[in-house]
C-alpha positions as YAML, in Angstrom:
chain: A
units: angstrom
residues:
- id: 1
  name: UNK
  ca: [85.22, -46.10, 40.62]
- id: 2
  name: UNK
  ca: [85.25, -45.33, 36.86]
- id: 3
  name: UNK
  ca: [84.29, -48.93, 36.70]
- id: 4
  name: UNK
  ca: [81.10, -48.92, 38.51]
- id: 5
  name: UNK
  ca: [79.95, -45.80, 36.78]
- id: 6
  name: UNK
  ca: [80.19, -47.21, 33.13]
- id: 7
  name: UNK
  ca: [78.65, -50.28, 34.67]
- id: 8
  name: UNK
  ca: [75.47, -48.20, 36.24]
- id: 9
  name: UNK
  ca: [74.62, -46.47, 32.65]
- id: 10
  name: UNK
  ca: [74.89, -49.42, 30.59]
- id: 11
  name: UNK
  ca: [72.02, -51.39, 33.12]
- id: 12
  name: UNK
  ca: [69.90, -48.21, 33.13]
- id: 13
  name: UNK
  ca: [70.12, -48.38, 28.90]
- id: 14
  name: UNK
  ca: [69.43, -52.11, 28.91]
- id: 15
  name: UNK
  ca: [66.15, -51.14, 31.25]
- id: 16
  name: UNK
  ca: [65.05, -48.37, 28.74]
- id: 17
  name: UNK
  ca: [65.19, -50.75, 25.69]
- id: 18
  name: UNK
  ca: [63.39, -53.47, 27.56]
- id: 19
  name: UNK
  ca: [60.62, -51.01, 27.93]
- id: 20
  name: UNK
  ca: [59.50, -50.41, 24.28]
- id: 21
  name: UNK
  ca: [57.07, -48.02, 23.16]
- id: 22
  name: UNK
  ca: [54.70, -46.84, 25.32]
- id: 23
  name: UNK
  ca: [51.71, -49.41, 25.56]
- id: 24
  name: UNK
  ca: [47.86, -48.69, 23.48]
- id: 25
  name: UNK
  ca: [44.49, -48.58, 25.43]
- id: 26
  name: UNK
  ca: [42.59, -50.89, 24.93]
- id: 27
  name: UNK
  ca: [39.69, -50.30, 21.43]
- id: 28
  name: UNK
  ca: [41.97, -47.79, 20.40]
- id: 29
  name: UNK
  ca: [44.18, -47.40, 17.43]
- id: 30
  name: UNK
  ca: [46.53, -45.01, 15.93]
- id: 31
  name: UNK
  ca: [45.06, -43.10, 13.05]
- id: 32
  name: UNK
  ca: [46.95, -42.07, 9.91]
- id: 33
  name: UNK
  ca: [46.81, -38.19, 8.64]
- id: 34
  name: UNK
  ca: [44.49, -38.17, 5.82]
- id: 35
  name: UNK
  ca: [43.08, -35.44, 3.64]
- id: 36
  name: UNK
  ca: [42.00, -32.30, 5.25]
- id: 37
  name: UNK
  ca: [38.07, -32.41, 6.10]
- id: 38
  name: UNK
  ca: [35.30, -30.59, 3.57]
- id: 39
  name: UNK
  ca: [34.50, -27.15, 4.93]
- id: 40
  name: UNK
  ca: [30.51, -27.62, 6.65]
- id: 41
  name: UNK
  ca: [27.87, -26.98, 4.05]
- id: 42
  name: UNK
  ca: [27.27, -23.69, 5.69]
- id: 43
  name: UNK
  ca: [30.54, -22.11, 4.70]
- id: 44
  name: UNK
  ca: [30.65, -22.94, 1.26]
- id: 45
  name: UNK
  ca: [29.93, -20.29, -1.31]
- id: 46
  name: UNK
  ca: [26.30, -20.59, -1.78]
- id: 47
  name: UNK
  ca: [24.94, -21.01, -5.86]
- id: 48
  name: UNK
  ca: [23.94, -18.18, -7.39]
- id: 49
  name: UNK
  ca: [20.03, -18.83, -7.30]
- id: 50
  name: UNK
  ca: [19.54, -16.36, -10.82]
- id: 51
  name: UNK
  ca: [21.95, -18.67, -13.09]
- id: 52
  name: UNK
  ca: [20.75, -21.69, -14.46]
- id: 53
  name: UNK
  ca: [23.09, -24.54, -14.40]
- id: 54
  name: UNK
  ca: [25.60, -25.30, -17.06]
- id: 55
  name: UNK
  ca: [24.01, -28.37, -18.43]
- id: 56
  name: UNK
  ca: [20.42, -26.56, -18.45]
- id: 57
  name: UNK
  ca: [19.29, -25.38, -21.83]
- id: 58
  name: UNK
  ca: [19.52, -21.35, -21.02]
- id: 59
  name: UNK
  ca: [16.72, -18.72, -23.14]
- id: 60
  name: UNK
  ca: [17.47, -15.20, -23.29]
- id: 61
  name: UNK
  ca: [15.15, -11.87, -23.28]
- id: 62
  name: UNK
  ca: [18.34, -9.70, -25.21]
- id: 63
  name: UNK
  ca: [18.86, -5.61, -24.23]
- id: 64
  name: UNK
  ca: [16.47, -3.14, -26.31]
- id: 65
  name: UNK
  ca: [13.11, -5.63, -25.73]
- id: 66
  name: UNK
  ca: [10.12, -3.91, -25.30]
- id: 67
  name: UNK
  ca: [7.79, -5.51, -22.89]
- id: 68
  name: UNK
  ca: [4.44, -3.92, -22.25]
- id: 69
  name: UNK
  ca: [3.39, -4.10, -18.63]
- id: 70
  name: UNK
  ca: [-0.61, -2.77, -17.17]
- id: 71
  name: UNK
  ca: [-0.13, -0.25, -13.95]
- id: 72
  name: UNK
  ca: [-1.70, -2.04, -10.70]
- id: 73
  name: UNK
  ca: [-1.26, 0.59, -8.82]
- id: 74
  name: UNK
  ca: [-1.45, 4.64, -9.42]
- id: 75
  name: UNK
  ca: [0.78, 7.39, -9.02]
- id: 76
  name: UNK
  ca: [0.45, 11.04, -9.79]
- id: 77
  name: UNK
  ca: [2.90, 14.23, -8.44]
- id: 78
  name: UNK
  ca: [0.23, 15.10, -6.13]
- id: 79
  name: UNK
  ca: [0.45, 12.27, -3.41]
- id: 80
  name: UNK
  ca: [3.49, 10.10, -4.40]
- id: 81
  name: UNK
  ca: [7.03, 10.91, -2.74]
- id: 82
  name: UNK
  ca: [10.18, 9.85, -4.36]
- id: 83
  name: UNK
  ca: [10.96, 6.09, -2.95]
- id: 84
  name: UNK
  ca: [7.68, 5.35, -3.46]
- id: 85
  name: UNK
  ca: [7.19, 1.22, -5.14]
- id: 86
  name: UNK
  ca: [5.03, 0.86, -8.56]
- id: 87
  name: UNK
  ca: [3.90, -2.52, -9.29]
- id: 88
  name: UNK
  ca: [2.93, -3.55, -12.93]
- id: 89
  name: UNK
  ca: [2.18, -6.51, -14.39]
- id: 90
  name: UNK
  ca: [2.83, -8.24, -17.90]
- id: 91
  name: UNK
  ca: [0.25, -8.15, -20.66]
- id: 92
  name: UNK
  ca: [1.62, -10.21, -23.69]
- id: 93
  name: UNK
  ca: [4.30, -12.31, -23.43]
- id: 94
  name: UNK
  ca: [7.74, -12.42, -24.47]
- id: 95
  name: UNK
  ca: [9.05, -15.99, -26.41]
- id: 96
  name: UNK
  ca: [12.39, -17.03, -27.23]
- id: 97
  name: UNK
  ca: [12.56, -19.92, -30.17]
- id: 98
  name: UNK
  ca: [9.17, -21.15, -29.17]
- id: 99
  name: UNK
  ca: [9.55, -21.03, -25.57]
- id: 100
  name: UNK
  ca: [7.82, -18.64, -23.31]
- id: 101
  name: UNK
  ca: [10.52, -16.60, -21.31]
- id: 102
  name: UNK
  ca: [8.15, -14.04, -19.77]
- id: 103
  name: UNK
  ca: [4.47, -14.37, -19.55]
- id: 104
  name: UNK
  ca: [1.19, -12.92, -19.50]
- id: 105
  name: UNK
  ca: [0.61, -12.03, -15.85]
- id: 106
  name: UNK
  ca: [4.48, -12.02, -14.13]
- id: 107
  name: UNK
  ca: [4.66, -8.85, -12.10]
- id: 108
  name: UNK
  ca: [7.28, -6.07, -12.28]
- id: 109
  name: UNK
  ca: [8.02, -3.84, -9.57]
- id: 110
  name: UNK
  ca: [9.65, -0.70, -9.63]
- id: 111
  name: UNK
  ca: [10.30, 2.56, -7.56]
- id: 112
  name: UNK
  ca: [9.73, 6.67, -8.35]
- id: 113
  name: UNK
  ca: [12.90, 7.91, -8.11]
- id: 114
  name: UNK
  ca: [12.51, 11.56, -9.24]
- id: 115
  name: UNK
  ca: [9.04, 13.76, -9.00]
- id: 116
  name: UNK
  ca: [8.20, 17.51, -9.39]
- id: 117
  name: UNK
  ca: [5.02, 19.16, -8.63]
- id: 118
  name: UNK
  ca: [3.57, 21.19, -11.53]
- id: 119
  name: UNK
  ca: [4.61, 24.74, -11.35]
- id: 120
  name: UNK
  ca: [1.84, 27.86, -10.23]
- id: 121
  name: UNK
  ca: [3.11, 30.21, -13.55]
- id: 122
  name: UNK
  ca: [4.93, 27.49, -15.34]
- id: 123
  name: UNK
  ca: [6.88, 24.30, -15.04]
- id: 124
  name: UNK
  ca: [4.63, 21.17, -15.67]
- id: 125
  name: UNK
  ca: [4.84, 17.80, -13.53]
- id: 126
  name: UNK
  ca: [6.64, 15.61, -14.41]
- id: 127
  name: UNK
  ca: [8.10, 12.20, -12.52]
- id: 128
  name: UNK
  ca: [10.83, 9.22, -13.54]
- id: 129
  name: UNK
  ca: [10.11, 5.20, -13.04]
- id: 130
  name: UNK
  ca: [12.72, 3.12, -12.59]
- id: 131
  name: UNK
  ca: [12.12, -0.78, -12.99]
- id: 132
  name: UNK
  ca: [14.00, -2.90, -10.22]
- id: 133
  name: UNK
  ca: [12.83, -6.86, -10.60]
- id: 134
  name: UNK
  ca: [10.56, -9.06, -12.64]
- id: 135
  name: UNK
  ca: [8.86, -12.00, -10.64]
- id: 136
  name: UNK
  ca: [7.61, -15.36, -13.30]
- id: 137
  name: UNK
  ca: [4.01, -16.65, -12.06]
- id: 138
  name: UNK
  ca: [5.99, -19.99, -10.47]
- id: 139
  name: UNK
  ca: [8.40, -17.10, -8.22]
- id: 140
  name: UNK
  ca: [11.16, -17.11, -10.46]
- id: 141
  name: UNK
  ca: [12.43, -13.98, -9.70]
- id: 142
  name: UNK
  ca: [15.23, -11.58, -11.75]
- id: 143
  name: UNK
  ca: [16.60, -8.03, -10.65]
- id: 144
  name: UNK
  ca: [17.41, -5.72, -13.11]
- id: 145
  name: UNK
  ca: [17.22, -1.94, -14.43]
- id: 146
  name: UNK
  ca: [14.98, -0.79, -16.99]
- id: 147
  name: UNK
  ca: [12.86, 2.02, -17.86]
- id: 148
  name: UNK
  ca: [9.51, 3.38, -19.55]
- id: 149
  name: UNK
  ca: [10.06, 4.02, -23.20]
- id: 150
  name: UNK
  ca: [6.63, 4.06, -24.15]
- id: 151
  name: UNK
  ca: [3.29, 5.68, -23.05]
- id: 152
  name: UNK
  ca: [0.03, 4.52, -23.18]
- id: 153
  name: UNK
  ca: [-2.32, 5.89, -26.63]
- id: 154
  name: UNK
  ca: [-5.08, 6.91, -24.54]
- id: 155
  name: UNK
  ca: [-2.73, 8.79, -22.13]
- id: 156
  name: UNK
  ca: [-2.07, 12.82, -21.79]
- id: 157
  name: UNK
  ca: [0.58, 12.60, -20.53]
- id: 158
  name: UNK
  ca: [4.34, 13.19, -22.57]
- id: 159
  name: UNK
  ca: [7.52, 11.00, -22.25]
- id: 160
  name: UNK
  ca: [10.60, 12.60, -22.85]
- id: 161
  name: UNK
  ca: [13.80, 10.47, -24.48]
- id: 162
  name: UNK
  ca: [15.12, 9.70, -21.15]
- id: 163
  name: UNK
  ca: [11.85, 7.74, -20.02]
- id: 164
  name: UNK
  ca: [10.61, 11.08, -17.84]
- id: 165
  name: UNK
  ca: [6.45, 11.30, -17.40]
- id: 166
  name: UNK
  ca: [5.89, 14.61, -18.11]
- id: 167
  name: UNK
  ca: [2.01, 16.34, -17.47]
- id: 168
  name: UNK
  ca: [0.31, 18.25, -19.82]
- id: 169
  name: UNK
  ca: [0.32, 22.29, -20.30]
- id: 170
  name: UNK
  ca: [-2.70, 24.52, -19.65]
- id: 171
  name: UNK
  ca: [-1.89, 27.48, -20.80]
- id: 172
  name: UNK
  ca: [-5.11, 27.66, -23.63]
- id: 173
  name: UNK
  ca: [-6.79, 26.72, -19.86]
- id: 174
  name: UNK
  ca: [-4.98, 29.77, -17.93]
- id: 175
  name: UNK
  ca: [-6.34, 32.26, -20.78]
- id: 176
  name: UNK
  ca: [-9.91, 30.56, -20.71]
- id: 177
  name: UNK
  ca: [-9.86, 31.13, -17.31]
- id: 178
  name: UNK
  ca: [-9.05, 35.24, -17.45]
- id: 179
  name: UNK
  ca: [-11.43, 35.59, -20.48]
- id: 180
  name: UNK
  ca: [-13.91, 33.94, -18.82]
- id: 181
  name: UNK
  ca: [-13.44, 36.05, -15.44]
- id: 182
  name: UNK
  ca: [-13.22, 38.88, -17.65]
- id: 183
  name: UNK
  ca: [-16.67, 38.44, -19.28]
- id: 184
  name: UNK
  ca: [-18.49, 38.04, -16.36]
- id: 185
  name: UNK
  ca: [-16.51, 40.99, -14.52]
- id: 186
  name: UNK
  ca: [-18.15, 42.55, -17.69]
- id: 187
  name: UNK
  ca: [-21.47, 41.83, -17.23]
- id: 188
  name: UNK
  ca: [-21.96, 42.38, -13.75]
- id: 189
  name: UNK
  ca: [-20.14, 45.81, -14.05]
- id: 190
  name: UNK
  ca: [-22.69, 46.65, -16.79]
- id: 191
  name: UNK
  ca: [-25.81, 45.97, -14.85]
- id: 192
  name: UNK
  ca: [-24.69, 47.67, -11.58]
- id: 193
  name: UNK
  ca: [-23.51, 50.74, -13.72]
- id: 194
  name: UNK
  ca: [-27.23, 50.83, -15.82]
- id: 195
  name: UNK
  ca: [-29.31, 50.38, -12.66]
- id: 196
  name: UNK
  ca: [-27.14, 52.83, -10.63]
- id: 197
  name: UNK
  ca: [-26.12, 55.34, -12.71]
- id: 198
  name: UNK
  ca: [-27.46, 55.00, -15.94]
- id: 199
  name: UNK
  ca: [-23.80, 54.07, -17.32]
- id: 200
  name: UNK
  ca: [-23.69, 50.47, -18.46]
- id: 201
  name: UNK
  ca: [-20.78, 51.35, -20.23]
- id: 202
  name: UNK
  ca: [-18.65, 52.66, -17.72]
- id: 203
  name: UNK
  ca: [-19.90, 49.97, -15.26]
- id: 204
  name: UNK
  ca: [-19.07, 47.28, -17.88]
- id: 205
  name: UNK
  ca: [-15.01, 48.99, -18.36]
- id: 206
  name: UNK
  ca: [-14.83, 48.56, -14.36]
- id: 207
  name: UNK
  ca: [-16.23, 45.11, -14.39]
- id: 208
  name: UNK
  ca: [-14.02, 43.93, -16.97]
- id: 209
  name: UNK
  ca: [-11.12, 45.02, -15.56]
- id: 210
  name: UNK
  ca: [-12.21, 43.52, -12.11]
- id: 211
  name: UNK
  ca: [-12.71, 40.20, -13.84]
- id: 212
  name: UNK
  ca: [-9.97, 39.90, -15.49]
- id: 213
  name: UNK
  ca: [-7.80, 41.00, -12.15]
- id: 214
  name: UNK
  ca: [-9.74, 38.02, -10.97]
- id: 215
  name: UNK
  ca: [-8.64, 35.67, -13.38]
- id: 216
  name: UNK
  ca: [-5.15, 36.20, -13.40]
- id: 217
  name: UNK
  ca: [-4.83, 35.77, -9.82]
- id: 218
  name: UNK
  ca: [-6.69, 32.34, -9.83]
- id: 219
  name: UNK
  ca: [-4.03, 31.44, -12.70]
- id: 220
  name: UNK
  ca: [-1.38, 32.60, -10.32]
- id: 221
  name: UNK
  ca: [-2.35, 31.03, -7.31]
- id: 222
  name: UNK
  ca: [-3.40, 27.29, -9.35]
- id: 223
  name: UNK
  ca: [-0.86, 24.78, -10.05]
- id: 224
  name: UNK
  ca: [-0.89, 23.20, -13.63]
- id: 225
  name: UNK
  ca: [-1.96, 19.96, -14.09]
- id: 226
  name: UNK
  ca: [-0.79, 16.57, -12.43]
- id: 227
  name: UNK
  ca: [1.03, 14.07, -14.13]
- id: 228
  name: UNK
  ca: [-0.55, 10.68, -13.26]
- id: 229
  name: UNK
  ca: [-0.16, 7.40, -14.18]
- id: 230
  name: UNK
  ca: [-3.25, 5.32, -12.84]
- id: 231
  name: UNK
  ca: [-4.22, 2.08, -12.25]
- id: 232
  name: UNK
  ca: [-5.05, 0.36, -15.83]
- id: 233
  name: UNK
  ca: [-2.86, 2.61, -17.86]
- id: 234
  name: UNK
  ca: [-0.86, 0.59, -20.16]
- id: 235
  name: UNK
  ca: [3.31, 1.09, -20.41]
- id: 236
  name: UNK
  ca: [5.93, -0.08, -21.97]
- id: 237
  name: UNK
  ca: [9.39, -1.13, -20.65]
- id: 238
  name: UNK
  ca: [12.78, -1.25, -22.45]
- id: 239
  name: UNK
  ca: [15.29, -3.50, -21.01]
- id: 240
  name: UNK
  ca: [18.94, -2.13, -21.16]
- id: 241
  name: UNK
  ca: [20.67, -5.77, -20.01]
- id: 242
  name: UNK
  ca: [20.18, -9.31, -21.00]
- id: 243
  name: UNK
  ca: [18.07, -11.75, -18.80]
- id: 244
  name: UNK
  ca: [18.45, -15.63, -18.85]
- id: 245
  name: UNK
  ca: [16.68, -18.49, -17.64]
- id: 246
  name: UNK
  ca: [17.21, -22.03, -17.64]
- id: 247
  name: UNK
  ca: [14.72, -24.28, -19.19]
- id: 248
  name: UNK
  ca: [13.91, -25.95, -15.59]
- id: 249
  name: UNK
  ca: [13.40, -21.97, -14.61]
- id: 250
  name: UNK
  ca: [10.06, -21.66, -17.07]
- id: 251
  name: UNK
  ca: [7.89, -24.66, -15.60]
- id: 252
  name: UNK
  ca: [4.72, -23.10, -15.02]
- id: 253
  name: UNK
  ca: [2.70, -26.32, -15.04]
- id: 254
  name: UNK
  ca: [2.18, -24.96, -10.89]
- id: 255
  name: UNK
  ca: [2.24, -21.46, -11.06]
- id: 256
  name: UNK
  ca: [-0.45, -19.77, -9.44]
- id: 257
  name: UNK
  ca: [-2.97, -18.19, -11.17]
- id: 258
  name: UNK
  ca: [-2.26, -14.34, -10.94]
- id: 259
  name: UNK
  ca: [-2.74, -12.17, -13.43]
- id: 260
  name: UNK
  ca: [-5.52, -9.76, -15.58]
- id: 261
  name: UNK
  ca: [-6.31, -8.15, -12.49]
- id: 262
  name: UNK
  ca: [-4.91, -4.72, -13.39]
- id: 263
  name: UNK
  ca: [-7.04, -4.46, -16.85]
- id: 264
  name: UNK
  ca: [-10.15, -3.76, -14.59]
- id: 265
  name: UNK
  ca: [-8.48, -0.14, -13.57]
- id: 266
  name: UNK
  ca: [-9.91, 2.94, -15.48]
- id: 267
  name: UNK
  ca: [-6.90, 3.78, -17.23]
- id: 268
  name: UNK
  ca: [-5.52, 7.13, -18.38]
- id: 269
  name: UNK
  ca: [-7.06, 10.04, -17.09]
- id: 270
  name: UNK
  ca: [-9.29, 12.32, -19.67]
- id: 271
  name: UNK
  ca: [-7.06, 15.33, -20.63]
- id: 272
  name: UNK
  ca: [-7.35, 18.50, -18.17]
- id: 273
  name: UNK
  ca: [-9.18, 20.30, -21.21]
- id: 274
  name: UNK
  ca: [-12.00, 17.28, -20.73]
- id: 275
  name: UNK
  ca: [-11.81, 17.56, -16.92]
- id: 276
  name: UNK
  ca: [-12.60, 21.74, -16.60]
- id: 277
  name: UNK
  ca: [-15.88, 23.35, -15.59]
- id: 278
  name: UNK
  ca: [-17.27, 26.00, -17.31]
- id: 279
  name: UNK
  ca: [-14.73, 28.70, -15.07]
- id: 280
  name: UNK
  ca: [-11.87, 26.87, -16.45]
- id: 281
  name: UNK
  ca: [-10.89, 25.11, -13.27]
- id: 282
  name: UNK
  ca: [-9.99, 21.72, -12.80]
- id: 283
  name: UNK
  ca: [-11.83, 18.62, -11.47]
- id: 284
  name: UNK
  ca: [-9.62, 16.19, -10.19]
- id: 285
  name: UNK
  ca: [-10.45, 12.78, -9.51]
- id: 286
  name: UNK
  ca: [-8.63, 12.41, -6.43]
...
C-alpha cells in the first residue's frame, strides 16, 4: 500500500515537469519593467509666462522709476465708486542700456480704491489710484503695484505723500458767495425801504441781513469742489518693485499701432475760482 502511494506522487511530479511554463500567444511577448512613464503635458507645472528664460538676456525697470502715463479715461468723486478701473497710457518711454523696456503708447490699468465726496461745511474730495498691470504694444503683459507720485502742472488738484488726489478748497468762494448775497440783500432792501417808506437806510440794514442769511445757507447746503482727474491729464507713476523682461519679450517689430490717443482729451480742469459765475457758484462740466 505504502508502495503504490509513493509510486502515484512521483508520476504526477514527472507530469508537472513535463509541462513547462505555461505556453505564449501567438505576436505576443513578455515586456520588461522600464522607467516609470512622463506625467501628460497637462499635469506638468506650467512656465511662468512673466519670466524670461534663463539663457534670455533679461532688462530691468528698478523700484523708485517714475514713469509718466496720459489719463484715457476720467474720474472725479462725483460719479466714480470705489472698484471702479482707470486706464492710462505711456507717454515717454523708459530704456535700459539702450534698449527700450517700456514704450511710448503701452497701457496701464489701474483701479480707485478709496473716494470721498467733498464735504457741505468742510472736508474736500479727495480719491486714491492704485496701479494693477502694464500691457507692452506686442501684449506683453506685467502685474504689479504702484502708485501716483506726481500730478499734472496744469492740474488743481493736490497730492498728498501717500499718492491721495485731493480737490481744491473754496473757502475765499464760500465768503464771495455771502458777500455777494449780502450786497444785493442790500440793495434791494434799500429800494423797497426808499419807495415805501422813505427809509433806504433801514430797508438797506434788513436787506443785508436777508442776503447774507441767504448766502450762508447756499454755502451750507453746496458741497466743495470735486476732485477730478480727466481724460488728457498727465500723471506720473512710481514703481515700488522691480520689473524684468527678456530680450525676446521687447520685439515690437509687430506690435500694433496703439497709442497718442489720450493726448486729444482736454486735460485738467480750470480751477473752481475760473469755473464760478458772478454769485459765486460753480459750473461744472459734467
Amino acid at each position: 500500500m505504502y508502495c503504490r502511494i509513493v509510486g502515484a506522487f512521483v508520476l504526477g511530479s514527472g507530469l508537472l515537469a513535463a509541462q513547462g511554463p505555461a505556453p505564449q500567444a501567438p505576436g505576443t511577448e513578455t515586456l520588461s519593467p522600464g522607467p516609470p512613464a512622463a506625467a501628460p503635458a497637462a499635469l506638468r507645472p506650467a512656465d511662468t509666462p512673466q519670466q524670461p528664460s534663463a539663457t534670455d538676456k533679461s532688462y530691468f525697470v528698478d523700484p523708485g522709476t517714475k514713469i509718466p502715463l496720459s489719463m484715457i479715461n476720467s474720474i472725479n468723486t462725483k460719479n466714480s465708486t470705489e472698484g471702479d478701473r482707470v486706464y492710462l497710457e505711456t507717454v515717454f518711454p523708459i530704456v535700459d542700456h539702450g534698449k527700450v523696456v517700456i514704450p511710448v503708447g503701452s497701457y496701464v490699468a489701474g483701479t480707485v480704491t478709496k473716494i470721498k465726496r467733498p464735504g457741505r461745511v468742510k472736508g474736500r474730495g479727495e480719491f486714491y489710484v492704485r496701479f494693477d498691470s502694464l500691457t507692452l504694444p506686442n501684449g506683453v503683459t506685467r502685474d504689479f503695484r504702484a502708485r501716483i507720485s506726481n500730478l499734472d502742472g496744469r492740474a488743481s488738484e493736490s497730492l498728498d505723500k501717500e499718492g491721495t488726489i485731493q480737490s481744491e478748497g473754496n473757502k475765499g468762494g464760500d465768503a464771495r458767495t455771502v458777500a455777494t448775497t449780502t450786497v444785493e440783500g442790500a440793495s434791494v432792501g434799500a429800494m423797497a425801504g426808499g419807495l415805501s417808506a422813505g427809509r433806504p437806510g433801514m430797508g438797506g440794514l434788513i436787506g443785508a441781513g436777508a442776503g447774507a442769511a441767504v448766502g450762508l445757507a447756499t454755502v451750507l447746503l453746496t458741497r466743495g469742489p470735486d476732485a477730478v482727474l480727466a481724460r488728457g491729464t498727465t500723471v506720473e507713476m512710481v514703481l515700488d518693485r522691480q520689473l524684468r523682461f527678456g530680450e525676446t519679450e521687447l520685439d515690437f517689430s509687430k506690435a500694433y499701432g496703439g497709442g497718442a490717443s489720450a493726448g486729444n482729451g482736454p486735460g485738467p480742469m480750470p480751477s473752481v475760482k475760473d469755473r464760478q459765475g458772478s454769485r459765486g457758484v460753480g459750473i461744472w462740466p459734467w
